[in-house]
C-alpha positions in Angstrom: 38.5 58.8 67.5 38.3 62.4 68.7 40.8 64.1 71.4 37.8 64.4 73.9 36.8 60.4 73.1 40.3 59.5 73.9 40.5 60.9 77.5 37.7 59.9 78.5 38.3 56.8 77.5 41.6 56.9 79.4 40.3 58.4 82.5 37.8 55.8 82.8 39.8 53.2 82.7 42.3 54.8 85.5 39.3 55.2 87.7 38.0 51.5 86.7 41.1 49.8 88.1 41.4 52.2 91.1 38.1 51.2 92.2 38.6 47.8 91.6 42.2 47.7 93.1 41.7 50.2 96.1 38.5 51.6 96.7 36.6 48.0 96.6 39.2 46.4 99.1 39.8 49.1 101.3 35.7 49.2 101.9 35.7 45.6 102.3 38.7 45.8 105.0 37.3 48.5 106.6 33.8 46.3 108.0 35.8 43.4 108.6 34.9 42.2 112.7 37.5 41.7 114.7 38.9 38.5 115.8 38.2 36.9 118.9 40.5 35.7 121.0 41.0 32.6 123.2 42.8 34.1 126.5 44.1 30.5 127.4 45.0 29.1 123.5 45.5 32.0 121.1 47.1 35.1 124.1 49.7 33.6 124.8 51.0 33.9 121.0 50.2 37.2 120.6 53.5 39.4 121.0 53.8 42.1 123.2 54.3 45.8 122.1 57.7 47.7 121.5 57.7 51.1 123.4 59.5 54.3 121.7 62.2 54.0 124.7 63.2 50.7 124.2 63.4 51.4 120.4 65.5 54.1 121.5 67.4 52.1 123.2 68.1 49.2 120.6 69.3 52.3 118.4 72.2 52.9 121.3 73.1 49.0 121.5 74.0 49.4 117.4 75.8 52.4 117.6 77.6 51.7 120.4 78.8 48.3 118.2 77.3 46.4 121.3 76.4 43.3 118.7 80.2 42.9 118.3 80.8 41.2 120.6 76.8 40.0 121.8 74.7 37.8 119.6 71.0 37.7 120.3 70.4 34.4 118.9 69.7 31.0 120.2 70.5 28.9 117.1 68.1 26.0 115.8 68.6 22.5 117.7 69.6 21.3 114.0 72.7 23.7 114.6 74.2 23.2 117.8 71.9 22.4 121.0 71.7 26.0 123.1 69.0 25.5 125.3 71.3 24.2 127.9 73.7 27.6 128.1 72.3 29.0 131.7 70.3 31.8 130.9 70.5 32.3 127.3 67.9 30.6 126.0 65.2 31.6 128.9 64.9 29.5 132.5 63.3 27.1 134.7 61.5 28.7 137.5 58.2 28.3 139.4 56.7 29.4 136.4 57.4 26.9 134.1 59.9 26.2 131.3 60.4 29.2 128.9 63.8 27.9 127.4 63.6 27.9 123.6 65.2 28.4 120.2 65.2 32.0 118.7 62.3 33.0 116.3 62.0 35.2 113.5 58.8 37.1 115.9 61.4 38.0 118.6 63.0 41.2 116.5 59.3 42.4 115.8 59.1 46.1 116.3 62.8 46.4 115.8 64.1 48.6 112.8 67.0 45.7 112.7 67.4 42.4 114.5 70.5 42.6 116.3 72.1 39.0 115.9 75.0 39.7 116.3 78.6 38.7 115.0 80.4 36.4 117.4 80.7 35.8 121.2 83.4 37.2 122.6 80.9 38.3 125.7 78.1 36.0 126.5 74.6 36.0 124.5 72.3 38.5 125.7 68.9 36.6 124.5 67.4 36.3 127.6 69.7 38.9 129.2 67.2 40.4 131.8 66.8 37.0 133.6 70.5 37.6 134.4 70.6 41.1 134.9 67.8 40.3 137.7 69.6 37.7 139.3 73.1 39.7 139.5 71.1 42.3 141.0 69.2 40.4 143.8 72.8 38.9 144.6 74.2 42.5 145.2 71.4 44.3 146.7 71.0 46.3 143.8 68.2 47.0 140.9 68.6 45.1 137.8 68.7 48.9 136.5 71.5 49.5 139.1 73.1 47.0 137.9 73.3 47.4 134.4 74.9 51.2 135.3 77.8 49.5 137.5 78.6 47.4 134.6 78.3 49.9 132.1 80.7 52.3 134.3 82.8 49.4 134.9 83.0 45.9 133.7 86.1 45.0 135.7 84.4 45.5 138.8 84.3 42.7 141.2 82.0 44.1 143.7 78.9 43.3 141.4 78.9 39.6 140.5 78.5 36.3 142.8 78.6 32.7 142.5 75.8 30.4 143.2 77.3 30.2 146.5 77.3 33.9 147.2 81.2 34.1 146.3 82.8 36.9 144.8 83.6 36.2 141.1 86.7 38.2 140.0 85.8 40.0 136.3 89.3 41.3 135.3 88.9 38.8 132.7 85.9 41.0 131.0 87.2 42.7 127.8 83.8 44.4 127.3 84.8 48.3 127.3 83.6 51.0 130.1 81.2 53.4 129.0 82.1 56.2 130.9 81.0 58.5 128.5 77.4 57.5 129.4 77.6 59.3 132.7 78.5 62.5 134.0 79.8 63.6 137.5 76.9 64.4 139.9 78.2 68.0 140.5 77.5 68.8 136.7 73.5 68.6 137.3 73.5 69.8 140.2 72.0 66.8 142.1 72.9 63.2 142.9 70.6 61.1 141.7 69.1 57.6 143.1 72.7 56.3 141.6 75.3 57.0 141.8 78.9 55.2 141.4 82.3 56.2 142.4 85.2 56.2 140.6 88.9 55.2 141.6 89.3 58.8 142.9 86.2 59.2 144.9 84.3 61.1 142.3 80.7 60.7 142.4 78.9 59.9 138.8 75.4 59.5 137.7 74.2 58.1 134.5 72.8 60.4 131.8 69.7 59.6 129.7 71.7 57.6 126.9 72.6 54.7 130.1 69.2 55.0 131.3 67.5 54.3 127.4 70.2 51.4 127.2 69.4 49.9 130.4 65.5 49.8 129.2 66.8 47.8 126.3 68.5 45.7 128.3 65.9 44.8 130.5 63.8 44.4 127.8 65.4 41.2 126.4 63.5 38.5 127.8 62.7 36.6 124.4 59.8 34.2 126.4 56.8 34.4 124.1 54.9 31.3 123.8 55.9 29.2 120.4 53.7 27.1 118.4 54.5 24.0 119.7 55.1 23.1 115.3 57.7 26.0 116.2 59.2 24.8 119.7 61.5 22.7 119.5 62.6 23.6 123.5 62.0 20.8 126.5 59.0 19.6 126.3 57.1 18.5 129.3 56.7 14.7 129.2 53.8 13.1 128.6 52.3 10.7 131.8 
């Protein structure tokens, strides 16, 4: 066998299995016609997109060692029942029922799923159900609310009972992020919020709070489940 035999012989056979492996395959994918969907059977399953800020965002929680203290995970029924903790595995509203178990499809779009490691502060699942309900309570934004807390965990003015009673929070251990904000001299301008610290001094929250608080809001884990993957209430059957 000659030299020039040989690598054409090799060549060929390179080409033969890229063809067959890539080319071939790609084509075929490539003229494939979309799926169809059912709006009222197969929508509902499909999850929704993860923008760049809220990615941002989850990127904050980690570094700030949020998942610490936070888990993010409503364990499996076979575990330890959680769908009965108020607001951590979803709610009961007007709507319907959207408490369920955690699923492998809620960290999609995530670079890491933030379980967490224990629960020293509540879970924060469904936290955006709270963060809404806090806020309306207050007469603030859910956004609003998340800066107050940020600034200041301990503070009292921004949490109510059932009954529209002050709750005290000097029992939070969850620490202040002051660093997030910056007094409302420094840019010049005092934005739509501001909060005041113990000596009067007006603050605003910089970008890094705002990104956060997207994240926050974000966690509403509420997708519809298979029902071979639900194992939430279900609605009885007449």
């Amino acid at each position: 066998m000659t030299l020039k035999t040989f690598l054409i012989g090799m060549f060929a056979s390179f080409a033969l299995a890229w063809i067959c492996i890539i080319a071939i395959p790609v084509a075929s994918m490539g003229n494939l016609a979309p799926v169809k969907m059912n709006d009222d059977d197969d929508a509902p399953l499909y999850q929704h997109g993860v923008s760049g800020r809220i990615l941002n965002g989850a990127e904050i929680y980690q570094s700030n060692g949020c998942y610490t203290c936070h888990t993010q995970l409503i364990r499996p029924t076979y575990a330890g029942q959680q769908i009965w903790r108020k607001g951590a595995a979803g709610i009961v509203n007007d709507d319907g029922d959207s408490r369920r178990e955690t699923d492998i499809h809620d960290y999609d779009g995530e670079k890491y799923a933030n379980i967490g490691i224990m629960r020293i502060g509540p879970d924060l699942s469904n936290f955006a159900y709270r963060a809404e309900t806090y806020a309306s309570q207050v007469n603030l934004t859910p956004e609003q609310w998340i800066f107050e807390h940020l600034f200041n965990p301990r503070n009292n003015d921004i949490r109510r009972g059932d009954g529209g009673e002050k709750l005290e929070m000097n029992w939070s251990v969850c620490p202040s992020q002051r660093a997030m904000f910056e007094p409302a001299s420094s840019n010049g301008q005092v934005g739509t919020f501001v909060v005041l610290q113990d000596d009067s001094d007006a603050f605003v929250p910089k970008e890094e709070a705002r990104v956060l608080a997207s994240y926050l809001l974000s966690l509403k884990r509420d997708d519809a489940l298979p029902a071979s993957l639900n194992h939430g209430p279900q609605e009885e059957e007449e």
